[in-house]
C-alpha positions in Angstrom: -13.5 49.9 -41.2 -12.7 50.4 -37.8 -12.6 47.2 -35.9 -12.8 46.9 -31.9 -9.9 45.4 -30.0 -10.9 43.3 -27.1 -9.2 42.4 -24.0 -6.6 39.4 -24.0 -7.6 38.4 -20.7 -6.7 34.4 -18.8 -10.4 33.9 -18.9 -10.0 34.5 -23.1 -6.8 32.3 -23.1 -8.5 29.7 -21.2 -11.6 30.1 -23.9 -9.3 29.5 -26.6 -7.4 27.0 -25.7 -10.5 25.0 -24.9 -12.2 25.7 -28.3 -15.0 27.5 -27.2 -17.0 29.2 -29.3 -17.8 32.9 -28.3 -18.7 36.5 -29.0 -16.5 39.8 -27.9 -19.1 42.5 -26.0 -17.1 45.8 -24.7 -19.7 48.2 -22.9 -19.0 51.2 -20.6 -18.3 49.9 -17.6 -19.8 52.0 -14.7 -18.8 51.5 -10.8 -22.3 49.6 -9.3 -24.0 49.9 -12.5 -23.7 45.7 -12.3 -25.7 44.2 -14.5 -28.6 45.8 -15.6 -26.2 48.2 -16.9 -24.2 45.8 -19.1 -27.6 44.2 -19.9 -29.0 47.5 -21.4 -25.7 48.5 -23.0 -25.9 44.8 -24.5 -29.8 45.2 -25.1 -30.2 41.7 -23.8 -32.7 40.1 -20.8 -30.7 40.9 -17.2 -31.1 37.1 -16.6 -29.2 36.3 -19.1 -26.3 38.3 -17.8 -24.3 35.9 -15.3 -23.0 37.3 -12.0 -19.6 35.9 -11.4 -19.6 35.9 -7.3 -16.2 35.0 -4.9 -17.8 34.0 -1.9 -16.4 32.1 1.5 -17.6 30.0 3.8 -17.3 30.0 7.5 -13.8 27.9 7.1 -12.6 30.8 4.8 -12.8 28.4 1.7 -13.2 30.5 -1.5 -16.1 29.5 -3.8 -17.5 30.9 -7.1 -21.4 31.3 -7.7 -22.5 31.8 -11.2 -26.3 33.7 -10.4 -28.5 35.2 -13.1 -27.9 38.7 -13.2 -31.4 39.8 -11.6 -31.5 37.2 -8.9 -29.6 37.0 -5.7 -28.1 34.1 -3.9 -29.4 32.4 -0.8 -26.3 32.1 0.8 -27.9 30.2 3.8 -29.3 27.4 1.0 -25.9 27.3 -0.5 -24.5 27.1 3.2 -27.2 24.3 4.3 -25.7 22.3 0.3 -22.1 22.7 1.2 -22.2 21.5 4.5 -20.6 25.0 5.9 -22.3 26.9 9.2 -22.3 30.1 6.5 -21.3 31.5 3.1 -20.7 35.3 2.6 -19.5 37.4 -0.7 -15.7 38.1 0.0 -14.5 41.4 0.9 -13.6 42.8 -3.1 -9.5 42.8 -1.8 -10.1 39.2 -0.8 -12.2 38.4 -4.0 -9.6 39.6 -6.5 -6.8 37.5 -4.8 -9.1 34.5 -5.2 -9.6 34.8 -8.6 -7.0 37.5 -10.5 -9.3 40.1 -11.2 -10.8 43.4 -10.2 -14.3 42.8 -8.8 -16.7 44.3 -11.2 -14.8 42.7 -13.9 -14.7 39.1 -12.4 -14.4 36.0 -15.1 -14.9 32.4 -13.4 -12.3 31.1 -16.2 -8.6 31.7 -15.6 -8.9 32.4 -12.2 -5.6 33.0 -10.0 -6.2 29.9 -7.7 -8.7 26.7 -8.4 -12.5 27.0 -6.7 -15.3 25.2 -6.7 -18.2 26.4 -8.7 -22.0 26.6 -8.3 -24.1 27.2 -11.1 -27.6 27.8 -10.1 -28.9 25.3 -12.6 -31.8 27.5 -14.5 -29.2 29.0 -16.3 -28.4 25.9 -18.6 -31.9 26.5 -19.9 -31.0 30.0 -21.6 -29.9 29.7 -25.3 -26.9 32.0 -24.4 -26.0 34.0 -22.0 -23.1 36.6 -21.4 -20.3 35.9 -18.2 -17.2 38.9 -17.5 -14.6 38.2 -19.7 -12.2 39.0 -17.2 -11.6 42.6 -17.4 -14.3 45.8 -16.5 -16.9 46.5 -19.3 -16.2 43.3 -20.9 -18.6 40.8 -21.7 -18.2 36.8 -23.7 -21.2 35.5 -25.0 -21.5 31.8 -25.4 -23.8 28.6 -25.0 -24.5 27.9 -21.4 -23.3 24.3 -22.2 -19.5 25.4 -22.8 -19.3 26.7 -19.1 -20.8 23.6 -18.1 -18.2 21.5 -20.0 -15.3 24.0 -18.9 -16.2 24.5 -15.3 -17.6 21.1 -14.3 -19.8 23.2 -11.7 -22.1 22.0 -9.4 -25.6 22.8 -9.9 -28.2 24.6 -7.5 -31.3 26.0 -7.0 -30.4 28.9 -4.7 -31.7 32.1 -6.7 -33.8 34.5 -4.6 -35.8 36.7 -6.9 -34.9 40.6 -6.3 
């Protein structure tokens, strides 16, 4: 039987050493195929595929947005919640300093330095839903729940429908 190997990444560390329950998803990763792409290779809904988004705010203060994959963030709505003038996505350079990884195969768990998270709050009310595991063409399924527990994010209601 031939059996996958999946990544070892910090975000699977940090799963395991939290006991989180989850499944292993590798899928062809494809430069700006994003996540309709994962979503079909993983022949699941695109809103249950989580964007993992490094973002900054006027002060330069790094932040993580957890969006549904088919949904986009208002930035000026999260601005107007964090008290900040504006919030824009990082430069991909920037981004991966933040947080340790490559963009396109950003994990919010194990990232390089600590962030503040926002989870746009609709996403707690999927059964399951699949984050970047924290390497390109890698996804972890588990209970929306667990990354509530883990990342103690903040909720919002910031999704703008594409």
């Amino acid at each position: 039987m031939n059996k996958e190997k999946f990544p070892v990444t910090p975000a699977i560390r940090l799963l395991r050493e939290n006991n989180i329950t989850f499944t292993s998803h590798l899928y062809p990763y494809e430069e700006h195929g994003g996540t309709a792409q994962s979503a079909a290779c993983l022949r699941v809904e695109e809103h249950a595929v989580i964007k993992t988004l490094i973002m900054e705010d006027d002060r330069k203060q790094p932040l993580i947005v957890l969006m549904h994959g088919d949904r986009k963030v208002s930035t000026r709505e999260l601005a107007r919640l964090r008290g900040a003038k504006t919030i824009t996505p990082c430069d991909p350079t920037v981004a991966s300093k933040h947080s340790g990884y490559l963009v396109g195969g950003t994990s919010p768990f194990g990232v390089r330095k600590p962030m503040p998270v926002y989870l746009e709050a609709s996403i707690l009310g999927l059964p399951r839903i699949y984050l970047n595991g924290g390497k390109r063409g890698f996804l972890v399924g588990l209970a929306p729940d667990e990354v509530r527990r883990l990342l103690q994010p903040t909720l919002v209601q910031i999704a703008i429908e594409e």
